[in-house]
N, C-alpha and C positions, 0 to 999 in steps of 0.2 A: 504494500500500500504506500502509495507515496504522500509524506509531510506535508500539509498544508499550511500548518499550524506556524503563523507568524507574531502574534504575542502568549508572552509565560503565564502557562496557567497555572491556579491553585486548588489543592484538595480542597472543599467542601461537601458536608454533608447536612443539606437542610429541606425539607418540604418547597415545592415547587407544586401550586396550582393553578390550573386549567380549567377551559369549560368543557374538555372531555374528560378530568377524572385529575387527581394527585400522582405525582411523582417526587424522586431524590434525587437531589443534584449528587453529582461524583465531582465534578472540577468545576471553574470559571476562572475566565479571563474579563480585559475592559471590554473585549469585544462579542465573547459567546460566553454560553454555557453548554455543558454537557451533563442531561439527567436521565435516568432510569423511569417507565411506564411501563403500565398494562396496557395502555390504549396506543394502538400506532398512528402516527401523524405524518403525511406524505409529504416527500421531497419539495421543496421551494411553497407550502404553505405558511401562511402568513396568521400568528397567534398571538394572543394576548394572555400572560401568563403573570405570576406573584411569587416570587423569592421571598420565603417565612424566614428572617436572620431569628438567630436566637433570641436575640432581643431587637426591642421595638428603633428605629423604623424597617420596616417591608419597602420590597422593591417591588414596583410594576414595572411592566416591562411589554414591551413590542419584538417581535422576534421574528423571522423566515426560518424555517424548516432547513436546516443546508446538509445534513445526510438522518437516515432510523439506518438501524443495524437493527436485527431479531436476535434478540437472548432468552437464554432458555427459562429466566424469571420477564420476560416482557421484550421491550423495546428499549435500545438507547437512542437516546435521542438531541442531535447538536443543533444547536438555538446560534444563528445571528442577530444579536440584536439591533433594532432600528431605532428605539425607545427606552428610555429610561425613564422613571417618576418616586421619588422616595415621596413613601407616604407614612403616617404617622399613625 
């Protein structure tokens, strides 16, 4: 598989949701994230999702769909973001 991956990402593990269902982040960057689902979300779809940090503010977020990979607990799934909004 060839790197695409042009800024350093970081482990995170927090609640990420959606209006098809909750997921866990595994990493992020300033530009993506990468989180684990049950619900698959197609290639260059455009979603509006919420980063639960452990503590208050939450992230909403604007995103494109830019790969799902199928794992054997669900779908990974890598977020471009377009949007950002800390909310409180």
């Amino acid at each position: 598989m060839n790197e695409q991956r042009t800024n350093e990402r970081f482990n995170l593990c927090c609640l990420v949701t959606f209006r098809e269902g909750p997921g866990w982040s595994r990493n992020i960057s300033t530009t993506g994230i990468y989180f684990s689902t049950k619900k698959v979300l197609k290639e260059s779809e455009m979603i509006q999702f919420t980063i639960h940090l452990n503590q208050e503010p939450n992230v909403q977020c604007d995103g494109k769909v830019v790969r799902t990979e199928q794992r054997t607990d669900g779908y990974g799934v890598a977020i471009q973001f377009t949007e950002l909004f800390i909310i409180a």
